[in-house]
TORFIMI-586540 format. One record per residue (C-alpha): residue number from 0; x, y, z. Coordinates in pm, whole numbers, plus 50000, padded with zeros to 5 digits. Layout:
<nodes>
seq, px, py, pz
NUM, X, Y, Z
...
</nodes>
This chain:
<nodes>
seq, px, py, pz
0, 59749, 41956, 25509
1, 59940, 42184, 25699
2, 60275, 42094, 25836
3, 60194, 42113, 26248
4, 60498, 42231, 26481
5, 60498, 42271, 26848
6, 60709, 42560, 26989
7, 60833, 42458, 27318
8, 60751, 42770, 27520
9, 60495, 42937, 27681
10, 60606, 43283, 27614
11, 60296, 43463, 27403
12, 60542, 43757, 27297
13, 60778, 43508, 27162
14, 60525, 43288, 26983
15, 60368, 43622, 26806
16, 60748, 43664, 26707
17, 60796, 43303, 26573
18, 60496, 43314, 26366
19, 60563, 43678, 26197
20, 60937, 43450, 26103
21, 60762, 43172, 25970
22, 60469, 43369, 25783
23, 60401, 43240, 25458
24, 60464, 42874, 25508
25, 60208, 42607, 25550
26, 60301, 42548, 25895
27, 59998, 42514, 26209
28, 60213, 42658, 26501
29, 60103, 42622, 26854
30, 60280, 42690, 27244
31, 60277, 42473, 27498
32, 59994, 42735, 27654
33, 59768, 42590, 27361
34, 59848, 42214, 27403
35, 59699, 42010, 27688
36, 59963, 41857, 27941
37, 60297, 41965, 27821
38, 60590, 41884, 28032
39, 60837, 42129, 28223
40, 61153, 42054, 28058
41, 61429, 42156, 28314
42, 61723, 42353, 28179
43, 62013, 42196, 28253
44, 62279, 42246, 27971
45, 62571, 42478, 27975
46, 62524, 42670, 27638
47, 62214, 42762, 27440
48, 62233, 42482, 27211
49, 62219, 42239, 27483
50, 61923, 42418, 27616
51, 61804, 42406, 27284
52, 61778, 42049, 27210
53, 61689, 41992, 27545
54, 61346, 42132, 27537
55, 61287, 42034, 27177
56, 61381, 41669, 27281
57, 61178, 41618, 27564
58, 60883, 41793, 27499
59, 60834, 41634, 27130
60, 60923, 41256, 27315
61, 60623, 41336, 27542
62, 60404, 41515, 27305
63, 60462, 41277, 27013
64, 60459, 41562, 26778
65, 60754, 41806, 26568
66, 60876, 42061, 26860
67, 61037, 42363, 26761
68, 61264, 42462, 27069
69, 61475, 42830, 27105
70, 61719, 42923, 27315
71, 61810, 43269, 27380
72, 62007, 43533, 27594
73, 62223, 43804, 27630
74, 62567, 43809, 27681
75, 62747, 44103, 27838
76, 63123, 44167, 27730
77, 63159, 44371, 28051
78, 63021, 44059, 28279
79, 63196, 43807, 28090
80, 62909, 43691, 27878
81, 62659, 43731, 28177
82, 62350, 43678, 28215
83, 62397, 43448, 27901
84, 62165, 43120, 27938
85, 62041, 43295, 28278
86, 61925, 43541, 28089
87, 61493, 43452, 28165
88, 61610, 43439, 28537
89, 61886, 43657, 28607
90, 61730, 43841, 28872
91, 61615, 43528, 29027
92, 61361, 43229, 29005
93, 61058, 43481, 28989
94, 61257, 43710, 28729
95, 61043, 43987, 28534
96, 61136, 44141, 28223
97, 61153, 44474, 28479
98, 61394, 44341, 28771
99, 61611, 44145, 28495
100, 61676, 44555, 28328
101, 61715, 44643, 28646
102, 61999, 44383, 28818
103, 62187, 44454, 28435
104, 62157, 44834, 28518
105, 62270, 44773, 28861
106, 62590, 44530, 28728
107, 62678, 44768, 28458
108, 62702, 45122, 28706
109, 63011, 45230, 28666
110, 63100, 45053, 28320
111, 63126, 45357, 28101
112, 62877, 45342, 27736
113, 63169, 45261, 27505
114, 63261, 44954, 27707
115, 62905, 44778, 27771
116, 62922, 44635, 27436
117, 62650, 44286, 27435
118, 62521, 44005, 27184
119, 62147, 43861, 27161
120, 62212, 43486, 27091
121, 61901, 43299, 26931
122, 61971, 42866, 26924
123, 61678, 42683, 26762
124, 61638, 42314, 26763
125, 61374, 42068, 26594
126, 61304, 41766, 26721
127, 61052, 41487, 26573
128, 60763, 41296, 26743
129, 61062, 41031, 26822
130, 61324, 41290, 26948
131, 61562, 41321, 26684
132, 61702, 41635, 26673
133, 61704, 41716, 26244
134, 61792, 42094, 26249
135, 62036, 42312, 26487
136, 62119, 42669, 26391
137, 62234, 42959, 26582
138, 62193, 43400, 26519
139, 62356, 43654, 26666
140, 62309, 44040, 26674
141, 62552, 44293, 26853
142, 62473, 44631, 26995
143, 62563, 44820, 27343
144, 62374, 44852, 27657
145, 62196, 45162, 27744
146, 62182, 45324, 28110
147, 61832, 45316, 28071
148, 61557, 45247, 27896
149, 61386, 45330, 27614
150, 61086, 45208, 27414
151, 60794, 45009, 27481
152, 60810, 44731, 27201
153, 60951, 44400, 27245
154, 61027, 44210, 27552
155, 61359, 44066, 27778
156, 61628, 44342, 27774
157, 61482, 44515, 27450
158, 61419, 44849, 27622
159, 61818, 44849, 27734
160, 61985, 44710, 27395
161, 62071, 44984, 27131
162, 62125, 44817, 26804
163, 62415, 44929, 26667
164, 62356, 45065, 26297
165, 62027, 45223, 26423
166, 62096, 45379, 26752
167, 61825, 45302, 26864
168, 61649, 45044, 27117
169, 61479, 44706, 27001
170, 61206, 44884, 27230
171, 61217, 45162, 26987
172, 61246, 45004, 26672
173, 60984, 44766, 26735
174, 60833, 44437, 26480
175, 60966, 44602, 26137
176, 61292, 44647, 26191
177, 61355, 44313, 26459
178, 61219, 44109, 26218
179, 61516, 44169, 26029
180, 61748, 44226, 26204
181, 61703, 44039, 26588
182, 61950, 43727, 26643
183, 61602, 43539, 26620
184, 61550, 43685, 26276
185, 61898, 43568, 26184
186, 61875, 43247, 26287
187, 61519, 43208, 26159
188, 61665, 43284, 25852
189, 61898, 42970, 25870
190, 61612, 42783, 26022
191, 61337, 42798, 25721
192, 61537, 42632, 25398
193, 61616, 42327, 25617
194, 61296, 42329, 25752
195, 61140, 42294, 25403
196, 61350, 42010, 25367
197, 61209, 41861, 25647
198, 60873, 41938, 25536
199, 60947, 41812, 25211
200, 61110, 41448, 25307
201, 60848, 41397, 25590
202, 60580, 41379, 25329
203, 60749, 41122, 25090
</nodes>
């Protein structure tokens, strides 16, 4: 029987993501979009992590089930680590992927290219059908922010962040190479060997 894990968002892009991570594994993975009457789980911590174990907390309590909860951002040297946990609603409370780019074009005007240097930070948390929070682990993955866009793969700030060694966009480079390389991929990478462990010790 397949292991069964919630992931605590509602974001399709980032549960195709997820699931291309955890290929291979004999793991049933759903969103909150696919479960009937998840809860809202309000973000109220000060660093990803918090956020993190926040929403993996909560939403397995009130589910009764393994919740799989992520955290992510960018963080802008230039704007002192801004938008950072803001980063799904820096442009405001009805954010888009399109008016976030554009408020982070806007901030970064007159910052010239070698000097809007920026981190993708991925937190992921799992929680158990009782709340306990059994894994934490954290990836990061540096690169510079374009002046505009470029690329029509991915989502968030994608189109705007030029990964480093490729000089390219995560908009350009698309699934093969962010699968790799993406602060999700990193801490995915983390994620999976204690999440076997998990799987292993939860059916002793």
């Amino acid at each position: 029987m397949p292991f069964r894990l919630v992931l605590g968002t509602h974001n399709a892009k980032k549960l195709r993501e997820m699931k291309l991570l955890l290929a291979g594994l004999p793991i049933e993975i759903s969103s909150l979009s696919e479960i009937p009457d998840p809860i809202e789980v309000e973000e109220t911590g000060s660093t990803f992590q918090e956020n993190a174990e926040l929403k993996a907390r909560e939403q397995a309590l009130h589910l009764r089930q393994w919740v799989l909860a992520e955290d992510s951002g960018l963080s802008v040297d230039a704007l002192d680590g801004a938008p950072g946990i803001f980063s799904a609603r820096y442009s405001g409370e009805n954010a888009t992927d399109e008016s976030n780019n554009e408020k982070l074009l806007v901030a970064l005007a007159d910052i010239p290219f070698e000097k809007r240097t920026a981190h993708y930070t991925s937190h992921m948390a799992l929680a158990d059908p009782l709340g306990k929070i059994h894994i934490n682990c954290e990836g990061k993955c540096f690169g510079i922010i374009r002046t505009e866009p470029a690329g029509e793969e991915g989502f968030g700030y994608d189109p705007l962040f030029e990964l480093t060694e490729y000089h390219q966009t995560f908009g350009e480079l698309g699934d093969s190479v962010k699968s790799v390389l993406s602060h999700r991929a990193r801490a995915n990478r983390l994620f999976v060997p204690m999440l076997k462990h998990v799987m292993n010790a939860s059916q002793v």
